[in-house]
C-alpha positions as a printed Julia matrix, in Angstrom:
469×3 Matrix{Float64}:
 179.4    -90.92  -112.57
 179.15   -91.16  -108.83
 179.28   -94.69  -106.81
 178.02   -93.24  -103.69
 175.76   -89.91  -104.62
 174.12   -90.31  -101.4
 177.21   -89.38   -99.84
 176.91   -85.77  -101.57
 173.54   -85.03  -100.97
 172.19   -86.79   -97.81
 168.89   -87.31   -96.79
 168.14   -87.79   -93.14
 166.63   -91.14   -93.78
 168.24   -94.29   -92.51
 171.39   -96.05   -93.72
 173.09   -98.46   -91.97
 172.09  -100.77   -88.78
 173.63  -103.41   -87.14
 173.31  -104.23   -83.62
 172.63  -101.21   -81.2
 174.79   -99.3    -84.15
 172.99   -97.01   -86.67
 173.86   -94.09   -88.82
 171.17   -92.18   -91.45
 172.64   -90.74   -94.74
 173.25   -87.51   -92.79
 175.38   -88.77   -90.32
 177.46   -91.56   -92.27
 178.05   -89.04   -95.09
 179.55   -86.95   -91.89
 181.5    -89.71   -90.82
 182.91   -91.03   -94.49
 183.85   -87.26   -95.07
 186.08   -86.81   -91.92
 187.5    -90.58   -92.55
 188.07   -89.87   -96.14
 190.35   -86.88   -95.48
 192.81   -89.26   -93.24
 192.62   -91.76   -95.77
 193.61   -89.13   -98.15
 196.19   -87.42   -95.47
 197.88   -91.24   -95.14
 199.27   -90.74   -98.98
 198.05   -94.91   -98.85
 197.35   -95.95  -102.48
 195.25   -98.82  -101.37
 193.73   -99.16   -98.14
 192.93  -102.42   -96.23
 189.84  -102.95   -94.26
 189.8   -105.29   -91.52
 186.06  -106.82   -92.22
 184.53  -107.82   -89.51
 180.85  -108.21   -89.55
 178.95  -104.99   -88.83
 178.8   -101.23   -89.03
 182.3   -100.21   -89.09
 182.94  -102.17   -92.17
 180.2   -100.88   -94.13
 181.24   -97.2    -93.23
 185.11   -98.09   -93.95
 184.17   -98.73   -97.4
 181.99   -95.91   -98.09
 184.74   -93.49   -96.75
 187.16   -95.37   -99.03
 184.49   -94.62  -101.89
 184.4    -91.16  -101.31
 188.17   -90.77  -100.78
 188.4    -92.09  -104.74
 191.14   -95.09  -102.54
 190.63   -98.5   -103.66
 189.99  -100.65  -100.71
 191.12  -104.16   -99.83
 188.3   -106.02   -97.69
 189.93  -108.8    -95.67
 188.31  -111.58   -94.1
 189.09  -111.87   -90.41
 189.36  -115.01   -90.68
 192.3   -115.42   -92.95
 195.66  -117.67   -91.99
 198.65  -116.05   -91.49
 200.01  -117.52   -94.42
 196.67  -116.19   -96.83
 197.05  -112.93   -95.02
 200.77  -112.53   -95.88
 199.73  -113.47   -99.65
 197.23  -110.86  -100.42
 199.05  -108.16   -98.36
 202.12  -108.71  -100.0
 199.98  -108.92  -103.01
 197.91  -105.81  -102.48
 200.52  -103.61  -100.86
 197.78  -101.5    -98.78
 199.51   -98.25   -97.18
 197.07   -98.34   -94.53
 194.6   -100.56   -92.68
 191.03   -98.98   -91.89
 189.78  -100.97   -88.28
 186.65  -100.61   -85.47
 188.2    -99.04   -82.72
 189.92  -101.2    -80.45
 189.84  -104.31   -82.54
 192.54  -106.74   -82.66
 194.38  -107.18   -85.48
 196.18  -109.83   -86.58
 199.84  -109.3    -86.38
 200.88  -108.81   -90.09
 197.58  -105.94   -90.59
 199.9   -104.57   -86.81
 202.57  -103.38   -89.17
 200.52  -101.16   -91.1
 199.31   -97.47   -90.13
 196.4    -97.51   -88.59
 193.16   -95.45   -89.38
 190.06   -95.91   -86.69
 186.89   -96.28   -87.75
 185.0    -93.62   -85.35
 181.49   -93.25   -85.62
 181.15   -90.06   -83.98
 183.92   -88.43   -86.49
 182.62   -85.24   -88.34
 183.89   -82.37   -90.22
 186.38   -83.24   -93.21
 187.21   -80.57   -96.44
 185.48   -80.55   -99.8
 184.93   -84.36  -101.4
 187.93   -85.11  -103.79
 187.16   -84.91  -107.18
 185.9    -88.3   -108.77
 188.38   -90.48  -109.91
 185.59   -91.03  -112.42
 184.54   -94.68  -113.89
 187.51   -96.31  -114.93
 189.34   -95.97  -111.72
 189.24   -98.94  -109.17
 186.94   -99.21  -106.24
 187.82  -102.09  -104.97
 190.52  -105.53  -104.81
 188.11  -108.28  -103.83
 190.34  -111.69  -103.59
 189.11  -114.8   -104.67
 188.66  -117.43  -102.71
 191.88  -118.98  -103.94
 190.37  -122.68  -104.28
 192.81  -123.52  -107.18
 195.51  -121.46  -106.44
 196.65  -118.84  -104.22
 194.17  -115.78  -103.92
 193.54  -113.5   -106.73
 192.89  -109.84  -106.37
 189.96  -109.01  -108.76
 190.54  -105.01  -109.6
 186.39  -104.21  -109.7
 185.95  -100.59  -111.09
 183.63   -97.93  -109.89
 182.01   -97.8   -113.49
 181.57  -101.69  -113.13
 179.92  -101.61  -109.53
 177.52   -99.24  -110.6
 176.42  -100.57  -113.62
 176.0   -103.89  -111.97
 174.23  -102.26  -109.16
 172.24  -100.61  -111.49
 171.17  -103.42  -113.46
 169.97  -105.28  -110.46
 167.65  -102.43  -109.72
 166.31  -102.74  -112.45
 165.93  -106.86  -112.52
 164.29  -106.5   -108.76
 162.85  -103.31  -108.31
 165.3   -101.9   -106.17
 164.63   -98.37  -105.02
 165.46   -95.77  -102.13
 162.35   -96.98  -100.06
 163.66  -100.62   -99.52
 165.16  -101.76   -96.62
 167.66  -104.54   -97.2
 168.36  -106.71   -94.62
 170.83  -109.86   -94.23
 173.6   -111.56   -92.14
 176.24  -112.18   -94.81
 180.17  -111.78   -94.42
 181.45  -108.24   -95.6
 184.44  -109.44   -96.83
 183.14  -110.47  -100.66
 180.31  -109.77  -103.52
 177.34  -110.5   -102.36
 177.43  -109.18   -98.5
 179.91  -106.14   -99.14
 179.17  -104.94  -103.12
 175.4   -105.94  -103.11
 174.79  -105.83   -99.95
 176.18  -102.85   -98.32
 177.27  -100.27  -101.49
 173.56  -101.21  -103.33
 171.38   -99.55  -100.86
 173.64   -96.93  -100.02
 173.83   -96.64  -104.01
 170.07   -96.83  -104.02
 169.54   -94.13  -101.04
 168.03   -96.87   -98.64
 168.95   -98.73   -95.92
 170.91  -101.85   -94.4
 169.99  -103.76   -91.54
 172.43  -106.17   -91.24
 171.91  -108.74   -88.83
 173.85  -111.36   -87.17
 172.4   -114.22   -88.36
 169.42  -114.94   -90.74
 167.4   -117.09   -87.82
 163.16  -116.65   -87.78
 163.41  -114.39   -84.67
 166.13  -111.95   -85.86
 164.66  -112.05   -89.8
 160.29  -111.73   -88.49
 161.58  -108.64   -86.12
 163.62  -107.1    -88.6
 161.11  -107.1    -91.17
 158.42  -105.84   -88.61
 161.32  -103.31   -88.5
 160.65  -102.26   -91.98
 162.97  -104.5    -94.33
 161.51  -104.82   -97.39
 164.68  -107.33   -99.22
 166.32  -110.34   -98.12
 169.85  -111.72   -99.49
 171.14  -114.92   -97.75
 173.1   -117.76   -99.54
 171.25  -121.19   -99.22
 173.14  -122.83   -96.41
 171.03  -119.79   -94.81
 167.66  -120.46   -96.49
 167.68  -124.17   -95.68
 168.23  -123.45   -91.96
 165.38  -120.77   -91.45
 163.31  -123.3    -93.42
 163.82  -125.78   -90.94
 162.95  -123.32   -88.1
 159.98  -122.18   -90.16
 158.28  -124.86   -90.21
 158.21  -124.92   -86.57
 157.34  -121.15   -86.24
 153.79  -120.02   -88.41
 154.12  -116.83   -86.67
 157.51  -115.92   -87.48
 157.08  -117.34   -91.36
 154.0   -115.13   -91.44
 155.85  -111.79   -90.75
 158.55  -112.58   -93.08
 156.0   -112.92   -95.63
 155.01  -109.64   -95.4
 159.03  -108.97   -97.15
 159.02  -108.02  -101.0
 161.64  -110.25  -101.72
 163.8   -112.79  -101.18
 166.85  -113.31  -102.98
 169.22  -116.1   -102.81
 172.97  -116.34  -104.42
 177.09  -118.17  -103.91
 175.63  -121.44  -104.54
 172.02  -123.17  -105.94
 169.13  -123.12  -104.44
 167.92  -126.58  -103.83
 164.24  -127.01  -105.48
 163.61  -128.35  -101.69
 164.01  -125.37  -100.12
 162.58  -123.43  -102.84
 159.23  -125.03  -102.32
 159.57  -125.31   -98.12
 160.27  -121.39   -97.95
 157.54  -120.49  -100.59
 154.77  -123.03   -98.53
 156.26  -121.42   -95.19
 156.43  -117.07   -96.54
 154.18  -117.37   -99.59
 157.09  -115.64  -100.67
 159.18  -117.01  -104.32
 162.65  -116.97  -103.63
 164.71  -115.36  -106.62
 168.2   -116.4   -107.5
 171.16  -114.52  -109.22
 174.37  -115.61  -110.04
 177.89  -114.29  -110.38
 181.63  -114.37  -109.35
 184.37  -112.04  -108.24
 185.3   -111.01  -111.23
 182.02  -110.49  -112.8
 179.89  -109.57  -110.13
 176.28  -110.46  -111.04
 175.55  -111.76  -114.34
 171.93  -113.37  -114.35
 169.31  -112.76  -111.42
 165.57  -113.69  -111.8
 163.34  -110.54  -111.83
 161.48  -109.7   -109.09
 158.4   -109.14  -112.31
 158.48  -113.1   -113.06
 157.51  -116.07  -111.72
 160.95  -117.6   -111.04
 162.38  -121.06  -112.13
 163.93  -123.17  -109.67
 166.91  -124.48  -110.69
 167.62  -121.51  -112.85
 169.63  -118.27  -111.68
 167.38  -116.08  -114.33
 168.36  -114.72  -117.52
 171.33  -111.89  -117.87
 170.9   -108.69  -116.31
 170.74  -105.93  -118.53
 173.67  -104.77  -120.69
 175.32  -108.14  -119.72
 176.29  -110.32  -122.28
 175.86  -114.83  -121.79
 176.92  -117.09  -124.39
 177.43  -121.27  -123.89
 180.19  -122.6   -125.7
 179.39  -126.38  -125.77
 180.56  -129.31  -124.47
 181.82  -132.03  -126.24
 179.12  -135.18  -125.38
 176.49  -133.15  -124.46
 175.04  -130.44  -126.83
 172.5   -129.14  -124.15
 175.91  -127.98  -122.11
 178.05  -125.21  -122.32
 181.18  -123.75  -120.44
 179.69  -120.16  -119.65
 181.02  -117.09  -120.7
 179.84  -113.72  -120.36
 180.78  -110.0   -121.2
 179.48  -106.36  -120.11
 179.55  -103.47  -117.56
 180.19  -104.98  -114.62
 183.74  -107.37  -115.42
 186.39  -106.51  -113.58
 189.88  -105.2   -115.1
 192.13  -108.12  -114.6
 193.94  -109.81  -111.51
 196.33  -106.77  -109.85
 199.47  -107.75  -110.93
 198.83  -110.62  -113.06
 198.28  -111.3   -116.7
 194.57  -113.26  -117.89
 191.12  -112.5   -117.02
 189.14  -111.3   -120.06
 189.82  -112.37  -123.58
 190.52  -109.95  -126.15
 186.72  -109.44  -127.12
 186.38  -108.91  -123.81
 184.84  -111.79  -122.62
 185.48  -113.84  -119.6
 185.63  -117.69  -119.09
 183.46  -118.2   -115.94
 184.63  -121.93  -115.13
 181.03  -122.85  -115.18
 178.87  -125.51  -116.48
 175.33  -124.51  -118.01
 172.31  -125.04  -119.89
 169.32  -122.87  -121.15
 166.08  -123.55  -120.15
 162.77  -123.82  -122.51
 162.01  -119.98  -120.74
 165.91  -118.53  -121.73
 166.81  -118.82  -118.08
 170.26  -120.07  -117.52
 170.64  -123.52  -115.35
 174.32  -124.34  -113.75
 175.2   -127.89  -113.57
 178.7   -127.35  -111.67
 181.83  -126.06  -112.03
 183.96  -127.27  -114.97
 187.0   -128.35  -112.6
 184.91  -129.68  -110.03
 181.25  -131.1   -111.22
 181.62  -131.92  -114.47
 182.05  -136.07  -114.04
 183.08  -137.64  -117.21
 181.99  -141.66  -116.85
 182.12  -143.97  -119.09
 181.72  -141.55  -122.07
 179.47  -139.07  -120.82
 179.72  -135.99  -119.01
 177.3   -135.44  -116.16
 176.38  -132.03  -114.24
 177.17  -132.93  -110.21
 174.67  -130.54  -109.79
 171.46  -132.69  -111.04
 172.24  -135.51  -109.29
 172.75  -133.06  -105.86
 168.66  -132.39  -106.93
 167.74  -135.79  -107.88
 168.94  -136.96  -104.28
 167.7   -133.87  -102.05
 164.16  -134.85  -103.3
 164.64  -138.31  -101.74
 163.39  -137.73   -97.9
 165.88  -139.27   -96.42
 168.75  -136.32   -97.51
 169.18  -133.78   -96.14
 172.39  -131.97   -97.47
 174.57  -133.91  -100.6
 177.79  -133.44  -102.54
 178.28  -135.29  -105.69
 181.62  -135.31  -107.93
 183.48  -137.73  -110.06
 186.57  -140.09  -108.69
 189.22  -141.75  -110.61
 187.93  -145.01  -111.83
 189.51  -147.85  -113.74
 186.81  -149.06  -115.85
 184.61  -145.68  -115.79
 187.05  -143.08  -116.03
 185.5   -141.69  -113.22
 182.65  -142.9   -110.75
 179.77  -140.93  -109.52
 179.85  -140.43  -105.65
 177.73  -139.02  -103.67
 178.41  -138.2   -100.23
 175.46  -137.48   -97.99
 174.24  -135.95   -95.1
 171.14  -138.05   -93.54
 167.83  -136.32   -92.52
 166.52  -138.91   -89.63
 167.36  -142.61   -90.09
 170.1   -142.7    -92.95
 168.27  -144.6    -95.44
 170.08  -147.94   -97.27
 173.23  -146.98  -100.07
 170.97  -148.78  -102.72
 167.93  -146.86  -102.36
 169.83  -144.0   -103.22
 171.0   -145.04  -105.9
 168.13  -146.74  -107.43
 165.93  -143.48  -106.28
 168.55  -141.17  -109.12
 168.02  -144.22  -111.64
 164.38  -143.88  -111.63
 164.67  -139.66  -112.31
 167.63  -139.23  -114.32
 169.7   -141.55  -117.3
 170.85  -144.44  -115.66
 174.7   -143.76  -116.02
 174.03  -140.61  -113.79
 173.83  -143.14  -110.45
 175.95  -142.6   -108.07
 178.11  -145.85  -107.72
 179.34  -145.51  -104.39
 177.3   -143.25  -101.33
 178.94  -142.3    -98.57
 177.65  -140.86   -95.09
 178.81  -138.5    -93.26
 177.2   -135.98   -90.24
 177.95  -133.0    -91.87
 179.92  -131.34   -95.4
 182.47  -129.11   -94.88
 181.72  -125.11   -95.95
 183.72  -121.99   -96.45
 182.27  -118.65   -95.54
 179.98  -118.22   -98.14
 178.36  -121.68   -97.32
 179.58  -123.19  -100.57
 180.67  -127.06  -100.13
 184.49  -127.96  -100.05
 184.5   -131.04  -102.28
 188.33  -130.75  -102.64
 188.51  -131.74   -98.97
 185.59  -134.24   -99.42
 187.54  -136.22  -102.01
 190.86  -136.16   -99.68
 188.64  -137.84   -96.76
């Protein structure tokens, strides 16, 4: 099993683009050969890479791939004191950089290996490490805890790859194109190693606006990924823009993921593109577990049913048997945390954190995370996530974060803070306006304002800071 085969027999077609930056499968696989030998020459059992948005990440990786060295992607954003944690964590021997970037001063200490696009020449490829060895340390986001390294191995990568070509008709003639950090799953795994696994092509762009998204499908991308912070913005400029809407129509797909959809936006990008967006969900350490296929009429409000060879069972929830903590097995789980005990059970199955449901269709529907969205009032337990839908249908939201606060009498209350579109519209409309769609002891009992909800990088909300405001 190769991850990259591309790598060993290039075509001349493109690869990568991003900005005035491009390389076809010829020329990166020249490139990732003469960086692979100095990652191999630097004796560096892991290797960093300092990933910044754009071409240099996307070829540090691949040369990693081909040098059979795990890599270590690194936000460039991290604080000194999360840097310091997953370095001392990690222990890369080497850090792989654009030319002439800064580095932050603890990634200074480490040998340095350039990322030069010109670079040919390089000896034979290694030998494959073959499937069970790792490809990569992706850390967690570290929301409950310092950050986890996730070991992902090159079997798992490209069986989840894989399996998503098969759930979207992913081939060598698409063009995938999308402005997501290169630091995680879905920009980095999916969205750089699956074309370059598939022998077609990234664009990658630096932001998913109407102009840049219209030109770069006029371009010839066929794919979009974007997360929906993304979505709901380019739906807002959309509707201002026919022209633009009508040449991303002309995409295959669309393909949205690190956080729900909102049944909103599904509807305001399908009226604006004619195009259904599909969802897909995963994590870290599982990579992609359900995606909707690109051969069905997708369900919003459902991330699909599991990909192939992946395994999803529900273990329910006590008060509600249409609920179930999700847990899944297959292919594409990672090995473990480097250097720490848990992940999978012994059947090999790992405990996602997540709340969900089946659909009438077999689709799976997420309701929250277990820690974070599932609100347990007065004797039920209620899915933060319907109530986030319930409100965004209400015209006068525009963006909403619901979770559960400690409550005398309740246990906990239902709040709901909120992010007005226009005029903010009265506490008790709100309210009453969830009453009428869902049980009545799903209300929100207290609604609170504010001009906008905080997001990490991946444009998922930050309802830990939320509750501290």
């Amino acid at each position: 099993m190769t991850l990259l085969p591309t790598l060993l027999d290039p075509s001349d077609r493109p690869a990568l683009r991003a900005g005035d930056d491009a390389l076809t499968h010829s020329e990166l696989a020249a490139v990732a050969a003469a960086l692979a030998e100095r990652i191999r020459g630097s004796g560096a059992g892991r290797v960093a890479v300092h990933a910044v948005p754009g071409i240099h990440t996307a070829v540090a990786v691949a040369s990693a791939v081909l040098a059979g060295v795990p890599a270590v992607p690194l936000n460039p954003k991290l604080g000194q004191r999360e840097l310091a944690h997953v370095l001392s964590d990690s222990a890369p021997g080497a850090v792989l950089a654009a030319p002439g970037a800064v580095l932050p001063d603890a990634l200074g200490e480490l040998p340095r290996i350039d990322v030069e696009l010109g670079s040919t020449g390089g000896g034979a490829p290694p030998r494959d490490p073959g499937p069970a060895a790792p490809a990569l340390v992706i850390y967690t986001s570290g929301t409950t805890g310092p950050p986890k390294g996730a070991v992902l191995s090159r079997g798992a990568v490209a069986a989840n790859l894989d399996a998503l070509a098969d759930a979207w008709a992913w081939t060598g003639d698409d063009v995938l194109a999308h402005a997501l950090p290169l630091f995680h799953v879905h920009g980095l795994v999916l969205g750089v190693l699956g074309p370059l696994r598939r022998g077609g092509a990234l664009h990658h762009l630096p932001a998913l606006d109407a102009a840049g998204l219209a030109a770069a499908v006029d371009g010839g991308a066929t794919m979009v990924f974007g997360v929906p912070t993304q979505y709901h913005r380019l739906a807002d400029q959309l509707e201002s823009d026919p022209e633009a809407a009508k040449r991303i129509g002309r995409a295959r797909l669309l393909v949205s993921g690190s956080a729900a959809l909102t049944t909103v936006d599904h509807a305001r990008l399908r009226a604006a593109t004619g195009l259904a967006v599909r969802e897909r969900y995963g994590l870290t350490e599982s990579l992609i577990l359900t995606a909707a296929r690109a051969d069905e009429e997708p369900e919003p409000g459902s991330v699909g049913r599991p990909v192939s060879g992946t395994e999803v069972r529900l273990d329910p929830v006590e008060g509600d048997p249409d609920l179930g903590t999700v847990h899944a097995r297959g292919p594409g789980l990672f090995d473990g945390y480097l250097g720490r005990d848990g992940g999978l059970d012994a059947d090999g199955w790992f405990a996602t954190g997540d709340i969900g449901r089946w659909t009438e269709s077999g689709a799976l529907a997420l309701v929250g995370r277990q820690a974070t969205d599932l609100i347990k009032s007065g004797g039920y337990k209620i899915g933060a996530g319907e109530i986030e839908n319930a409100l965004l249908e209400h015209p006068g939201v525009a963006e909403t974060a619901v979770f559960g606060v400690p409550d005398d009498d309740l246990g906990e209350r239902v709040v709901a803070v909120v992010v007005a579109a226009g005029e903010a519209p009265e506490a008790r409309e709100l309210i009453d306006h969830v009453a009428a769609q869902l049980a009545p002891h799903k209300r929100p009992r207290e609604v609170r304002f504010v001009d906008a909800l905080p997001r990490n990088d991946m444009g998922k909300v930050l309802k830990a800071r939320l509750r501290e405001s």
